[in-house]
Structures are given as C-alpha cells and as structure tokens.
PLY file of the C-alpha trace (Angstrom):
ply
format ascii 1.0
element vertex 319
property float x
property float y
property float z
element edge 318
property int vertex1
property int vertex2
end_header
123.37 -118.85 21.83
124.16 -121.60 24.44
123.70 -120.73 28.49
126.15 -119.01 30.00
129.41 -121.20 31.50
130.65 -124.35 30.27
132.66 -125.97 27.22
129.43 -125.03 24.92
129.97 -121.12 25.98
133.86 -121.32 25.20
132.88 -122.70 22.09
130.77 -120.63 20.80
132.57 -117.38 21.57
135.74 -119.26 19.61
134.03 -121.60 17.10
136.33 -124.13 14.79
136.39 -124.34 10.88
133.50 -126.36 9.53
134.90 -130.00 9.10
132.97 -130.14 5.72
131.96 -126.99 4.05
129.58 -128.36 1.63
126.40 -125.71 2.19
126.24 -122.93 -0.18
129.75 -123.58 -1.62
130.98 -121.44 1.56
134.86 -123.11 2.88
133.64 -121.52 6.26
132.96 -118.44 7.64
136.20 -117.24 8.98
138.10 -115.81 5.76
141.61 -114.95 6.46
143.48 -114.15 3.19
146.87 -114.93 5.17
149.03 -112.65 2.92
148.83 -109.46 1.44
148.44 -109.18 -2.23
151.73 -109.41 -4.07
152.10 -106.75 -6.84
149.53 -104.41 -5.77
151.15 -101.72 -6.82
150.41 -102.63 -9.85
147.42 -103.91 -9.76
145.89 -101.17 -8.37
146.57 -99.10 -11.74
145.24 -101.78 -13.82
141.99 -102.05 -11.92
141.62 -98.32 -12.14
142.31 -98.49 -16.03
140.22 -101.34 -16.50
136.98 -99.05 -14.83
137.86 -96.05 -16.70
137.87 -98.18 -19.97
134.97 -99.73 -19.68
133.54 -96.64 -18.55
135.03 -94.68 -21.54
133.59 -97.61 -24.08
129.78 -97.40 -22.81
130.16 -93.73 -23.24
131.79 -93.33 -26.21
128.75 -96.05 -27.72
125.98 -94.03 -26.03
128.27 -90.85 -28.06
127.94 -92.52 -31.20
124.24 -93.97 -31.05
122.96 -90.46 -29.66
125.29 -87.84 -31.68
126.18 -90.06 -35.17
123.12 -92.53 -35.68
119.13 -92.47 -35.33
119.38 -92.17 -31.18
117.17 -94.88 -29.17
114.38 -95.48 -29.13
111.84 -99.31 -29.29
109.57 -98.54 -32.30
111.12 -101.58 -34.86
113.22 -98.66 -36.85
116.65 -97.87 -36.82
116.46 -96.29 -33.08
115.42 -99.61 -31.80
118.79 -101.64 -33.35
121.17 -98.93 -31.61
120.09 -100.33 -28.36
122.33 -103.42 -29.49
125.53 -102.06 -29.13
124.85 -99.78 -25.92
123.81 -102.94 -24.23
126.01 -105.91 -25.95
128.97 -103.03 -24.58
127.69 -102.54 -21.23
126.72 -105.52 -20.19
128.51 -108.59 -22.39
131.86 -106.47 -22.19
131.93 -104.19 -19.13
130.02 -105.89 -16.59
131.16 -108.79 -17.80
134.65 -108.27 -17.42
134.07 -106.92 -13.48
132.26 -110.39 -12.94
135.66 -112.27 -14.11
137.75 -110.12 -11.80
135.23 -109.92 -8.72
136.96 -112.53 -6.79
140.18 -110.41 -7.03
139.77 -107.75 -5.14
141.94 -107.85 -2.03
139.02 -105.74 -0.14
136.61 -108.82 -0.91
139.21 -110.92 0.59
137.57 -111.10 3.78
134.27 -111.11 2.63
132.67 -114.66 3.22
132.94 -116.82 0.15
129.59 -117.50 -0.47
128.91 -113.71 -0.38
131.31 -113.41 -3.37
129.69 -116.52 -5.12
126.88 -114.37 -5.15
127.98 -111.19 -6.45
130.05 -113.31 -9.28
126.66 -114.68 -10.01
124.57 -111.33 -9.71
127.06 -109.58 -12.14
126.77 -112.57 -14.68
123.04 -112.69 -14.53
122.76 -108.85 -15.05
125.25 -109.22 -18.17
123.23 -112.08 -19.79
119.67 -110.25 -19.00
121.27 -106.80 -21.11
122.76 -109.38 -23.89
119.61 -111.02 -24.15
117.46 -107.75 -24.83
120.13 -106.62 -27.01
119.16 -109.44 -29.22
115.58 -108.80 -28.80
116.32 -105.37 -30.08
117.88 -106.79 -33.44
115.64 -109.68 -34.56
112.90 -107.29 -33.80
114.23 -104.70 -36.10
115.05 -107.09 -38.89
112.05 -108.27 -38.93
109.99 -105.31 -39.03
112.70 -103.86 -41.89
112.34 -107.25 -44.12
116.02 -107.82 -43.33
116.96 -111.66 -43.12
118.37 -112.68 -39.47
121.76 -114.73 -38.83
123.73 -114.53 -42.05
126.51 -112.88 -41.09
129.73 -114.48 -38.87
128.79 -111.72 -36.47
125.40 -113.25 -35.77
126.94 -116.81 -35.46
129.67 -115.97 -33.54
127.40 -114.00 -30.99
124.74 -116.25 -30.86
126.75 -118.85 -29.74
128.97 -116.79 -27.29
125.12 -115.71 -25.75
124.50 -119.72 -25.56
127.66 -120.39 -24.17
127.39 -117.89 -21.18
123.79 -118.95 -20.63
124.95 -122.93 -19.97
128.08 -121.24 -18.26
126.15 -119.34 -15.74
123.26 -122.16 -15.22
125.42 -125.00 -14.59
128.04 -122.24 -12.76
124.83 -121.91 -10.18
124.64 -125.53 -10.01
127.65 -126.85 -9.18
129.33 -123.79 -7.68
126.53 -121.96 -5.84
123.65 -124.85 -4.65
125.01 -126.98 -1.67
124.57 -130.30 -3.31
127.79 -130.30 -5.68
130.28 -132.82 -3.85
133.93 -131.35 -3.50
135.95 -133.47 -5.85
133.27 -132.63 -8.75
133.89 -129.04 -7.75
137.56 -129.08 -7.34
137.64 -131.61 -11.10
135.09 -128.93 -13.26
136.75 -125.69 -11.60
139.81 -125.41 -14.19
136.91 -126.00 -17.22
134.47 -123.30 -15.38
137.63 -121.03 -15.51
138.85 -121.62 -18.51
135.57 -121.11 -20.22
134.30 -117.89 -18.59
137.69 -116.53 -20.07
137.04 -117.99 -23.75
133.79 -116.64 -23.69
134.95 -113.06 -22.80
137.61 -113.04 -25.60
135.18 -114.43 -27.91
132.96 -111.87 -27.03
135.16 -109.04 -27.58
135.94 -110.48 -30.78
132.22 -110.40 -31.36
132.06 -106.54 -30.66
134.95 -105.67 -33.07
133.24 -107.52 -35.79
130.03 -105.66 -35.12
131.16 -102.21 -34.86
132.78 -102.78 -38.38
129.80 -104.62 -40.57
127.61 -101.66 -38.86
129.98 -98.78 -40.32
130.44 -100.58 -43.50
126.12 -100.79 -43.54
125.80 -97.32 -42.68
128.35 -95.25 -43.78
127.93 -94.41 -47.82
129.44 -92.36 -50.47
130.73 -89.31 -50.30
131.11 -90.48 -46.53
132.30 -94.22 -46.91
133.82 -96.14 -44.67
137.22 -96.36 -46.90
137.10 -92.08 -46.25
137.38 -92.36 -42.51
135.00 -89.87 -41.99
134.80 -88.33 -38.17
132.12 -91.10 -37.23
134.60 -93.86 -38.48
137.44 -92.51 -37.16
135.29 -92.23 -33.56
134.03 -95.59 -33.71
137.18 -97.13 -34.42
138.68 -95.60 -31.30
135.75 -97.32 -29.18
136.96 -100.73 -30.53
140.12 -99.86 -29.31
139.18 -99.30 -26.00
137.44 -102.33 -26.23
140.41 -104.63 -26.86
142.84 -102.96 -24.37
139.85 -102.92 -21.46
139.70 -106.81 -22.68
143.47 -107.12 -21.88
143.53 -105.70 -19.53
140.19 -107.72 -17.54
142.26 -111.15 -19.41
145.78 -110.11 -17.59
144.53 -109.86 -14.22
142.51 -112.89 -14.08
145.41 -114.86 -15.34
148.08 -113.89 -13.29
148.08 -116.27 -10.30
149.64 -114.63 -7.32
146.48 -112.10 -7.21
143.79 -115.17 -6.68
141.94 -115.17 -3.76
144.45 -116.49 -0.91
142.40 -119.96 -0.07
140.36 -120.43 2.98
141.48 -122.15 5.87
139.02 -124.89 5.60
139.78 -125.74 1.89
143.44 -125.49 2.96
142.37 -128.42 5.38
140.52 -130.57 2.72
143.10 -130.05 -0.08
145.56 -131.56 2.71
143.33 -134.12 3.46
143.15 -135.00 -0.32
146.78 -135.03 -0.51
146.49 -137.70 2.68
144.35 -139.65 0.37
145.86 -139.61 -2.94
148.78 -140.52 -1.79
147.75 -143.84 0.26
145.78 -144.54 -2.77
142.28 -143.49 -2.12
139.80 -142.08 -4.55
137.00 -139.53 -3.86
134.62 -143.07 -4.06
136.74 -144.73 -1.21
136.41 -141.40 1.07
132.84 -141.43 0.49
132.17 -144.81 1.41
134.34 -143.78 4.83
132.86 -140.36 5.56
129.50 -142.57 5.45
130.73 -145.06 7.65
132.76 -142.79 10.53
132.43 -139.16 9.82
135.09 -138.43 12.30
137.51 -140.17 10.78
137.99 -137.65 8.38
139.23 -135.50 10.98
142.09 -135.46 13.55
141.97 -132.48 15.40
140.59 -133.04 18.81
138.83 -129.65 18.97
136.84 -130.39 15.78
135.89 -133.80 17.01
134.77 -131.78 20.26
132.64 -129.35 18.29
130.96 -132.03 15.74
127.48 -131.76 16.70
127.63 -128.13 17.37
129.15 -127.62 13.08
126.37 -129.99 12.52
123.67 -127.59 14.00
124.92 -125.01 12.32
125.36 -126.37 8.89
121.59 -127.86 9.07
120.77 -123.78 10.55
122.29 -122.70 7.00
120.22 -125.45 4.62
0 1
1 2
2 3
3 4
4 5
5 6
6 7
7 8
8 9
9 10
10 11
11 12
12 13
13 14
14 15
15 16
16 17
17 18
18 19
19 20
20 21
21 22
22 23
23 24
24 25
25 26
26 27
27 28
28 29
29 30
30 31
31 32
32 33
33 34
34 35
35 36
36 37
37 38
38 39
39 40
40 41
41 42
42 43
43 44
44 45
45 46
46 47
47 48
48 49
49 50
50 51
51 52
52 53
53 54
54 55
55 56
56 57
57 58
58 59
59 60
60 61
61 62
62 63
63 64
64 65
65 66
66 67
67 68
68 69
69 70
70 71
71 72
72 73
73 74
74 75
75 76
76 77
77 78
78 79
79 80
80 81
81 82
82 83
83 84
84 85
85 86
86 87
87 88
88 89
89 90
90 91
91 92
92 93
93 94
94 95
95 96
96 97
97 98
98 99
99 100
100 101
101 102
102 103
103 104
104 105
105 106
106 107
107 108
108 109
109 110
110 111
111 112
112 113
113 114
114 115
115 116
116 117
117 118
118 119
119 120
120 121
121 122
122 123
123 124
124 125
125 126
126 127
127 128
128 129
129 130
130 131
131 132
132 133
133 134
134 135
135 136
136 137
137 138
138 139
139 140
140 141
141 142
142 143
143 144
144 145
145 146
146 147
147 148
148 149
149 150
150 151
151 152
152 153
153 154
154 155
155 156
156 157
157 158
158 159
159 160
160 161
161 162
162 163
163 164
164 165
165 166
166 167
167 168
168 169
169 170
170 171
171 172
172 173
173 174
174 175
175 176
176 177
177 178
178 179
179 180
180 181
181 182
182 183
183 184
184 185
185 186
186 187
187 188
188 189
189 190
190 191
191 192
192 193
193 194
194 195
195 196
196 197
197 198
198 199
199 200
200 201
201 202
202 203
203 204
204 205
205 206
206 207
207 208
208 209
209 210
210 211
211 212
212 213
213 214
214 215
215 216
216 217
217 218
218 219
219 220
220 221
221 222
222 223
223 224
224 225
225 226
226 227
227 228
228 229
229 230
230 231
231 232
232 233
233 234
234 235
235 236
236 237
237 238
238 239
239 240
240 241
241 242
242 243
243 244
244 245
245 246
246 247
247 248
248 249
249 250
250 251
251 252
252 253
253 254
254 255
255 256
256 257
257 258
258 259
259 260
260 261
261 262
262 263
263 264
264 265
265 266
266 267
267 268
268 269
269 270
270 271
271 272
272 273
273 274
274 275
275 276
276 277
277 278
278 279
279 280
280 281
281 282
282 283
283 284
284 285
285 286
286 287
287 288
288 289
289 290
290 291
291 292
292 293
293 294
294 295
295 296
296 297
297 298
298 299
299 300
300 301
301 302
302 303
303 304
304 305
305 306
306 307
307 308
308 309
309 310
310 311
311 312
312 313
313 314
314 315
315 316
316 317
317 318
C-alpha cells in the first residue's frame, strides 16, 4: 500500500486494467459481466435438470451395483469390476459434464478468471483421477478371472476417450492455466480446446451406453436374458437414458452462445487492439517485435501509461 496523499494513493484506491494480462491466464482482476444473462429463464431449469440427472444416474448405478449385481468391493472378483461403472458415471459423465458448463454460471461471472480456470481444471482432474481407477478396477479383474483385456469396441473406444482427456487436460494446464502461453496462441488453440472437450464428452457418453449393454448381455442368462427384459434390464436401460438426456442437456448449454461468459474488460481491450492490427496489416510476430521495442506503444490511454510501473509491480507480485 503506497503512503498516504499523492497520484500513487489515487491510484491505488482506483487501479486501471492490466495493459497485458499474461500471468495466470487472468484478463484482470476487475470482472464485470456487463449484461445480464439472456434466457435465464431458461437456463435456470436446464441447470437444475442437468444436476438432478446426473444425480439420478450415479444413483440409479450405485442401485444397480448394490441391489442387482455382486455389490463393491476390491478383492479381483466380480465386486471389484462394479466399481467401473459407479466411477466411469460419476466422474467421466457427471463431473465431467459440470466441468464443461463451469464457466457458465452467471454467479461465477464475477468471480476472477483465473479462479474459474482453476475450478474448470480441479473438476477435470477429479474426473480423470475416478476414470483412471475405474480402469484399474477392470484390468485388475480380468486378469485375476483369466479374461483377455481390450477386445471389445467398448474398451477401444474408452481407452482412447481416457487418452484423449488426459492430453486435453495436460496441455489445457499448459497453455490455458501457466502464464507463459502468449495471447495469439491462446486466442488460435481456444476453438480446438473447445471443440475437443465437447467431442470427448459425447464420445464418452457413447462409451457408457455401450458398456451398460455388453455388461447386461454378459450377465444376464436364461430364463432371465437380456432379450426377456427382466426388472434389472428394464432398470438399467432407464439409467442409459438418463445418461443421454443429462448429456444433452450438459451439450445444449455449452453450445448456445449468448450464455458464455460476458468477456473481460481487458480482453475486450486486446481483441480491439488486434482488430487495430489486423487491419493495418500486422501479425502477432510484428506486435511482438514492437511490444519489445516500446511497450507503451501498445497502449493509448493516458491513465494506463500513468500506471505502467505500478501494473508492472503487480504483475511481477503475482509470478
């Protein structure tokens, strides 16, 4: 905190956006979502719906591993394989899905941004932990029952959805969440980050549905088959509904564009001052040859220019 009296003082109490905003992935500190969400009347039902199915799905797979099958247990028998589904469904699918729509929540919206980055990441990194014991559970259970590993589309799809998210949260912390990302690589791998967390879910779900089926044809025999729709068939096939409308739902909301996060003032100012530059025909390599050469000349407003070394304190407080 600067002495008392004098331009430092005034400044402090009233500080300016960042001019660059490169630590931590954080567009500055003062979020201001600048609107209120459009549609929340309706997206306030579909969030609720979306928590009570997932909700519904982990307990209706806790239902059918406790009540129908062998219950849990981590002994290499049947016990041990049920803790696959319970937590590919609670972690791959429901937390999963909360991740994707974390950013969405108009109460976050005035959260700081590197805050959310966080939580996005948290959520992700619990999801993957539960997906990789999952498959801990069943190669350890094959193996102690002699049965051969990876032969089914199930295993290949999964496997690869589980290697997916793994590179999609690693290089997510990377370039997202570490300082050291420039902007224009951010702002260029964004739409592929987005894109992918969203083919991953679907191909997840997917995943689950093809699961829950090979394990009731597996389980369920004569004078119980699967082609009978006995009560456990019946039961699970009304969890892998739930599944695919809690997917829809989770897919709907993080595709419909007026419920993004509003942007933050700061990358309001850089994706102007991109616009400035593409359209006098600079590249990102041009501006970085200039922000080395004159810093300020990247920005024009007085106060900013004012408050340089003061952002630059701060920014070297955060690192």
């Amino acid at each position: 905190v600067p002495a008392a009296g004098g331009e430092a003082w005034r400044s402090w109490l009233r500080p300016p956006l960042p001019p660059r905003s490169l630590l931590w992935g954080c567009e500055g500190q003062l979020v201001t979502p600048g609107r209120a969400m459009e549609g929340y009347a309706l997206f306030l039902p579909l969030l609720s719906s979306a928590l009570l199915l997932g909700f519904l799905s982990v307990i209706f797979t806790l239902v059918w591993v406790l009540h129908y099958r062998e219950g849990l247990a981590w002994d290499g028998g049947a016990a041990e394989f049920n803790w696959h589904p319970v937590l590919m469904l609670t972690g791959f699918v429901f937390v999963q899905g909360i991740a994707i729509i974390v950013y969405r929540l108009p109460w976050t919206w005035k959260c700081s941004k590197v805050l959310m980055k966080l939580i996005h990441a948290g959520l992700n990194t619990i999801a993957l932990t539960l997906a990789i014991i999952s498959l801990v559970a069943v190669f350890d259970f094959h193996n102690t029952a002699k049965i051969p590993n990876m032969y089914s589309l199930h295993s290949w799809i999964g496997l690869i959805a589980v290697i997916l998210y793994s590179l999609q949260l690693v290089l997510g912390f990377v370039i997202f969440l570490l300082p050291f990302a420039p902007i224009y690589l951010r702002a260029m791998l964004m739409p592929i980050h987005v894109y992918s967390g969203l083919f991953i879910f679907g191909t997840v779900i997917a995943t689950v549905l093809m699961g829950i089926t090979e394990k009731l044809i597996f389980a369920l025999k004569a004078p119980a088959a699967y082609k009978d729709s006995p009560k456990e068939a019946v039961f699970v096939n009304s969890l892998g509904v739930l599944v695919v409308v809690f997917g829809g739902i989770i897919l709907w909301m993080a595709t419909r564009p007026h419920w993004k996060r509003p942007l933050e003032e700061s990358s309001k100012i850089q994706q102007k001052l991109r616009g400035n530059q593409e359209g006098s025909g600079e590249g990102p390599a041009l501006k970085d040859c200039k922000d080395t050469e004159n810093p300020e000349t990247e920005l024009n407003s007085e106060a900013r220019k004012r408050n340089l070394n003061l952002d630059d304190a701060g920014q070297r407080s955060t690192m």
